[in-house]
C-alpha positions as CSV (number, residue, x, y, z in Angstrom):
1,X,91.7,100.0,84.6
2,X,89.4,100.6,87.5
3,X,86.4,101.4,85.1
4,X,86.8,98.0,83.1
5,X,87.2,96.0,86.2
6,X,84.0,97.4,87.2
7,X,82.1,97.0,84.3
8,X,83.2,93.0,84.0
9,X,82.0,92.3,87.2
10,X,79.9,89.8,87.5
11,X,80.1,88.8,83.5
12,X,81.6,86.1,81.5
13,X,84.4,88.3,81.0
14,X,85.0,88.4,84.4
15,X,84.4,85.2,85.0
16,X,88.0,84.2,82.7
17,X,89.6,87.3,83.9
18,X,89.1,85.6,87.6
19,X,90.2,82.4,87.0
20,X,93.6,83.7,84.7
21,X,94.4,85.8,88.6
22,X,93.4,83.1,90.3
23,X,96.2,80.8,88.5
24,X,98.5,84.1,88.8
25,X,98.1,84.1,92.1
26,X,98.4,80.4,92.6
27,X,102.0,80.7,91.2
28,X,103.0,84.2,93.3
29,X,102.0,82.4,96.5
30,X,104.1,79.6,96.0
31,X,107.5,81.7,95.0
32,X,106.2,83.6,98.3
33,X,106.2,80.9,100.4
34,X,109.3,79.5,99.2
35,X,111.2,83.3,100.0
36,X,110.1,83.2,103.0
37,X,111.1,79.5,104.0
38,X,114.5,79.7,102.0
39,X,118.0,80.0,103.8
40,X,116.6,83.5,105.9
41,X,114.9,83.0,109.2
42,X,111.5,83.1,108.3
43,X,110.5,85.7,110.7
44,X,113.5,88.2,109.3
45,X,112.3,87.1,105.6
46,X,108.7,88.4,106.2
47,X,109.7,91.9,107.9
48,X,111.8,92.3,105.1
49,X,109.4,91.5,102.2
50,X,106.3,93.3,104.6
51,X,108.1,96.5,104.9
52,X,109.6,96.3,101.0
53,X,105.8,96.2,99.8
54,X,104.5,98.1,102.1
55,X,106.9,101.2,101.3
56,X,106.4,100.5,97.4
57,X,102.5,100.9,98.0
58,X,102.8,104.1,100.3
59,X,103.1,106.7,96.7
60,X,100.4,105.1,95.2
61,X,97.9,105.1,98.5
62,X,98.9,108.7,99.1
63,X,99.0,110.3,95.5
64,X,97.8,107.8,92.8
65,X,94.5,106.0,94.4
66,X,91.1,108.2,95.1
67,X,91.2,108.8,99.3
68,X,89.3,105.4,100.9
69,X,85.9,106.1,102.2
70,X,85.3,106.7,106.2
71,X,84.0,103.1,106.2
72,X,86.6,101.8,104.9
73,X,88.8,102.4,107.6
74,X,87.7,100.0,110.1
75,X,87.5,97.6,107.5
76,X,91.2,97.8,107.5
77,X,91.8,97.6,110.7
78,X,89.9,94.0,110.4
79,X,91.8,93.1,107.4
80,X,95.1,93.9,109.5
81,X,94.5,91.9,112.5
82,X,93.4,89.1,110.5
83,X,96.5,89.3,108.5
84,X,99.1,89.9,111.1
85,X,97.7,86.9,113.1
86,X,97.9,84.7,110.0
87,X,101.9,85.8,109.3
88,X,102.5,84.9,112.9
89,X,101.2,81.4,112.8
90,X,102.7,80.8,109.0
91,X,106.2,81.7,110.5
92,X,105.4,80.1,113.3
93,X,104.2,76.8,111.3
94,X,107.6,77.2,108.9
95,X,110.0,77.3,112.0
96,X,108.6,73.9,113.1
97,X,108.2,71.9,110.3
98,X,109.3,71.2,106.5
99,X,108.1,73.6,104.1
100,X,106.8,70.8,101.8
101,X,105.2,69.7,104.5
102,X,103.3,72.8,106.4
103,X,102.3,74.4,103.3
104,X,100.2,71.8,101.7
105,X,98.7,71.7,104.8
106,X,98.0,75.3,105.2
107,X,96.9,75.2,101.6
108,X,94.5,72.4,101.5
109,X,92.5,73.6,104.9
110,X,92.3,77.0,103.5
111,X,90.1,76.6,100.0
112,X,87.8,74.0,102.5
113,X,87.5,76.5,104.7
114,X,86.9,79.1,102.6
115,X,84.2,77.8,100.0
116,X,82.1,77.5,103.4
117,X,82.8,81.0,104.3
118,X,81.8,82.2,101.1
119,X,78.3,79.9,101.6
120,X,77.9,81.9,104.9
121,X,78.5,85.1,104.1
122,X,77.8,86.1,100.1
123,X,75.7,82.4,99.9
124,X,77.8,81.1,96.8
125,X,77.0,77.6,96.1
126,X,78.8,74.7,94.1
127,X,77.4,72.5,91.8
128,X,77.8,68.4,92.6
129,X,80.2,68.2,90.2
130,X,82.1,71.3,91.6
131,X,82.2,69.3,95.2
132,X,84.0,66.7,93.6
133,X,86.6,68.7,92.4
134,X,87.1,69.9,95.4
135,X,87.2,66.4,96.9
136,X,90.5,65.4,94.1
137,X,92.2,68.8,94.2
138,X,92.1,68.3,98.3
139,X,92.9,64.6,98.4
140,X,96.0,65.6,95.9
141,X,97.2,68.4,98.2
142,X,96.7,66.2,101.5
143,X,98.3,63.4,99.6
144,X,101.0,65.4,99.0
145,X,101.4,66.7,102.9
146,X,101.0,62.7,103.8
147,X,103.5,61.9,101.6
148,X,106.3,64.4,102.2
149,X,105.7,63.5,105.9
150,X,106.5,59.7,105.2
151,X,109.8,60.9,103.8
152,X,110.6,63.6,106.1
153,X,114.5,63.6,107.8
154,X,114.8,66.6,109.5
155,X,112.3,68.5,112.0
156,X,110.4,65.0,112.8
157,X,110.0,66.3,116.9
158,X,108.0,69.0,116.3
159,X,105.8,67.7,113.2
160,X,103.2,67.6,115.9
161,X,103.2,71.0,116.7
162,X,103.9,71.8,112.8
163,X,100.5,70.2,111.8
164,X,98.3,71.4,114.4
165,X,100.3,75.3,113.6
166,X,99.1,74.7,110.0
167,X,96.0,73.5,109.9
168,X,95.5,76.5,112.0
169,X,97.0,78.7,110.0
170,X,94.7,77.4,107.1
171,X,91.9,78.3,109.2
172,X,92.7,82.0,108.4
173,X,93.5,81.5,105.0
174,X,90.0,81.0,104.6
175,X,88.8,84.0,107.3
176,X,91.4,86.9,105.1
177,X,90.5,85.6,101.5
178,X,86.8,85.7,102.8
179,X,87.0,89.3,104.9
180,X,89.5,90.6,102.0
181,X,86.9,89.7,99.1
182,X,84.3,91.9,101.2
183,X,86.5,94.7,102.0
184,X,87.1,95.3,98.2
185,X,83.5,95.0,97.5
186,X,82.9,97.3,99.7
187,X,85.5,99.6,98.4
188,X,84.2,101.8,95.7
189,X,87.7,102.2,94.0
190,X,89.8,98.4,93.9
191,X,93.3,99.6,93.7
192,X,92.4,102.3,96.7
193,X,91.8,99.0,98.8
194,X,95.1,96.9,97.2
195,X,97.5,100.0,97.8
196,X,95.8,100.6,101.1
197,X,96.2,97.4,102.1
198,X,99.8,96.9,101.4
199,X,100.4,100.1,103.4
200,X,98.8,99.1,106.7
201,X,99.6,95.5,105.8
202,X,103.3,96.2,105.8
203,X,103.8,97.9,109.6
204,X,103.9,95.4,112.2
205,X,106.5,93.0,111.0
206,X,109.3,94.9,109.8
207,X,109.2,96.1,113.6
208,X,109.0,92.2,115.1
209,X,111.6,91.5,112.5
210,X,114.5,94.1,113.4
211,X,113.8,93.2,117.4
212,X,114.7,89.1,116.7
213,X,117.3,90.4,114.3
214,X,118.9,92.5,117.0
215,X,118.7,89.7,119.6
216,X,120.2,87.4,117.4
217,X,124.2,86.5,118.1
218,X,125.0,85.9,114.3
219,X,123.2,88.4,113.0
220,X,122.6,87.7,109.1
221,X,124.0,90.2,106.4
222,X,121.5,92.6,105.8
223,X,121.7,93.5,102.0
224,X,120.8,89.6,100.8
225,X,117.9,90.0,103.2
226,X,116.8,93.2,101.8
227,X,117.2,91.7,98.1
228,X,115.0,89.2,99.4
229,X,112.4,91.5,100.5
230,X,112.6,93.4,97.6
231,X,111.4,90.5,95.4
232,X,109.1,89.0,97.6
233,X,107.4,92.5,97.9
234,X,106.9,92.6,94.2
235,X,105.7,88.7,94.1
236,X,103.7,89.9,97.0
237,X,101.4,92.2,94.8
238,X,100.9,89.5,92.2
239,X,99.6,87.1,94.9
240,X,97.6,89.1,97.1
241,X,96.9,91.5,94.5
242,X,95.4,88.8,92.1
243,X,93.5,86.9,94.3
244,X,91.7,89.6,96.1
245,X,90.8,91.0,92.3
246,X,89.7,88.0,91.2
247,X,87.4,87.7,94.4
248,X,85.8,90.8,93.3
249,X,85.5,89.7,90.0
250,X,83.9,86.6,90.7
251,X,82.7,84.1,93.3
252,X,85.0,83.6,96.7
253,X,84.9,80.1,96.4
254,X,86.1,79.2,93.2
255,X,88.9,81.8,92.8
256,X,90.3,80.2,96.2
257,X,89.9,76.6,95.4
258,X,92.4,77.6,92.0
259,X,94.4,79.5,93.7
260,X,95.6,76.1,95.8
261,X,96.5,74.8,92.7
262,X,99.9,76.8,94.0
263,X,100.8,73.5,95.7
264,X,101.9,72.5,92.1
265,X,103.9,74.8,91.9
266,X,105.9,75.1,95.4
267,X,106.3,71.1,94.7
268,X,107.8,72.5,91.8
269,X,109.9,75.4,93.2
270,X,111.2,72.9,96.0
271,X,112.1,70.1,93.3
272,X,114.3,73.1,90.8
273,X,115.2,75.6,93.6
274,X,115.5,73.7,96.9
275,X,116.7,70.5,95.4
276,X,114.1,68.4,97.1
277,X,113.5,64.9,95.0
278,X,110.3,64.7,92.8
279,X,109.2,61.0,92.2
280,X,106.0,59.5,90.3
281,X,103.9,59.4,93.3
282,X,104.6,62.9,94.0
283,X,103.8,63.6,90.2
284,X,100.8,61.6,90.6
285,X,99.6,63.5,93.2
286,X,100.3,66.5,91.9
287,X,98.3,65.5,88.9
288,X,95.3,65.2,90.8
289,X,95.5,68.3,92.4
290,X,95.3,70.1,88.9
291,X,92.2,67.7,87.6
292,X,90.4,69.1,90.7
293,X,91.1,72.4,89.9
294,X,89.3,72.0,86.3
295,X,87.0,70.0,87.6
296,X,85.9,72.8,90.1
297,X,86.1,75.3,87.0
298,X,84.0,73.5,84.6
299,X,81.6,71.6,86.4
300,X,80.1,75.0,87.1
C-alpha cells in the first residue's frame, strides 16, 4: 500500500485517488462533528473518541509501521499542539452555539484559509476559474451559517461568542491541514505518520475529559459514551486519515476546498439524525456548495 501511494504521487492517478479521500473525508468529518455535538457533552464526547483512536493506533505505531525518523519527532510535537488547540476551540465553539450553525462556520473559514497557506508554503496556485469555485462553494457554506442563524431558537445569547469561537477555530483548520500535509511529506513512510499521529493525537483529552466528567453532579453513563467513542474513533481514521493522504497525493488546496463539501453532508446528518427541518433555501444552498466544489475540481 505504502509503495503504490508513493509511486502515484504527483500523477493523474493520484490526482482521482485525492479527490475520491477528499469526498471520503468530507463525509467522515461531518458524522464526526455530529458525534461530538450529539446528546454527550461535547468535551466528554471528544476524550472518549481521542482516547478510542488513539489506543486503536498504538499496535500499529509500535509493531506494524517502520520506526518515524529523528525528525519527525518534533514535527509531532507541532502537529499536537496545533491539534489540541483546535479541539479546544471546536468544543469550545459547540458549547456556545448551534451545531448547524458553528460548523459551517468553521468549515467555510478553514478551506479560505487554507488554499492561502498552501500558496505560502508549497506555492500551489488556482486557476480563475478555480477562484470562482471557491467563491460559490463558500457563499453556499456561509449561506448556510446565515441562514440557520436567522432560524435559530435556542443558544441566541452567546451566538456572539459562538461566531467569533468559530471563525477562530476555522483559522486552524487551515494551520493543521496545512502543517499535517508537510509532516507526511516529510515522513518517508505515510501510515508511520497516520498511526503516529493518532497515538500522540489521542493523549491530552481523554485526561481533560475524565477531570469535567468527575466534577460533574450527574455524571453521564459511561458505556453509551464509550460506544460513542468507539465509533467516532473509527470515523476518525477515515477523516483525518483521508484527508492528510490525499494532501500527499495532491495539492493542499484543492483536497481542502472538497473536503468542505462535508457541510452537505452534516446539513444532511442534522435533517435524518437530529431532526432539524430541511427547506428549499437550505437545499438551494446546499446546491451551490457542491457546484463549487466541481467547479474547483475541473476548472483546473
Amino acid at each position: 500500500m505504502t509503495d503504490w501511494i508513493v509511486a502515484i504521487e504527483g500523477t493523474p492517478a493520484g490526482h482521482s485517488a485525492a479527490l475520491v479521500l477528499a469526498l471520503v473525508a468530507a463525509f467522515a468529518h461531518a458524522a464526526f462533528g455530529a458525534l461530538q455535538k450529539g446528546r454527550h457533552d461535547p468535551w466528554l464526547s471528544r476524550g472518549a473518541i481521542d482516547a478510542s483512536y488513539g489506543l486503536m493506533a498504538l499496535p500499529v505505531a509500535l509493531f506494524v509501521v517502520p520506526w518515524p525518523a529523528p525528525h519527525m519527532w518534533m514535527i509531532f510535537a507541532t502537529v499536537w499542539l496545533i491539534h489540541l488547540v483546535y479541539k479546544c476551540l471546536q468544543a469550545w465553539a459547540y458549547t456556545k452555539g448551534a451545531y448547524t450553525v458553528v460548523y459551517p462556520v468553521v468549515r467555510g473559514t478553514g478551506p479560505l484559509f487554507t488554499v492561502i497557506g498552501a500558496y505560502l508554503i508549497f506555492e500551489e496556485t488556482f486557476a480563475p476559474l478555480q477562484w470562482l469555485g471557491v467563491a460559490v462553494l463558500l457563499s453556499g457554506i456561509f449561506g448556510l451559517a446565515i441562514y440557520n442563524m436567522r432560524n435559530l431558537v435556542d443558544a441566541r445569547d452567546t451566538l456572539v461568542a459562538a461566531l467569533g469561537i468559530a471563525v477562530v477555530t476555522g483559522l486552524f483548520v487551515a494551520l493543521y491541514t496545512t502543517y499535517d500535509a508537510y509532516g507526511i511529506r516529510a515522513a518517508q513512510d505515510p501510515f508511520t505518520f497516520l498511526a503516529w499521529f493518532f497515538v500522540i493525537d489521542g493523549l491530552v483529552m481523554p485526561v481533560v475529559a475524565t477531570r469535567r466528567w468527575l466534577g460533574m453532579q450527574d455524571r453521564p453513563d459511561l458505556v453509551p459514551l464509550a460506544v460513542r467513542g468507539v465509533l467516532g474513533g473509527l470515523i476518525a481514521f477515515l477523516s483525518f486519515g483521508a484527508i492528510m493522504l490525499a494532501t500527499r497525493l495532491d495539492k493542499v488546496g484543492e483536497a481542502a476546498v472538497l473536503r468542505e463539501t462535508s457541510t452537505v453532508f452534516a446539513a444532511l446528518i442534522g435533517w435524518l439524525v437530529l431532526r432539524e427541518t430541511v427547506g428549499p433555501r437550505r437545499i438551494a444552498l446546499m446546491s451551490l456548495i457542491a457546484i463549487g466544489a466541481v467547479i474547483v475540481e475541473f476548472g483546473g
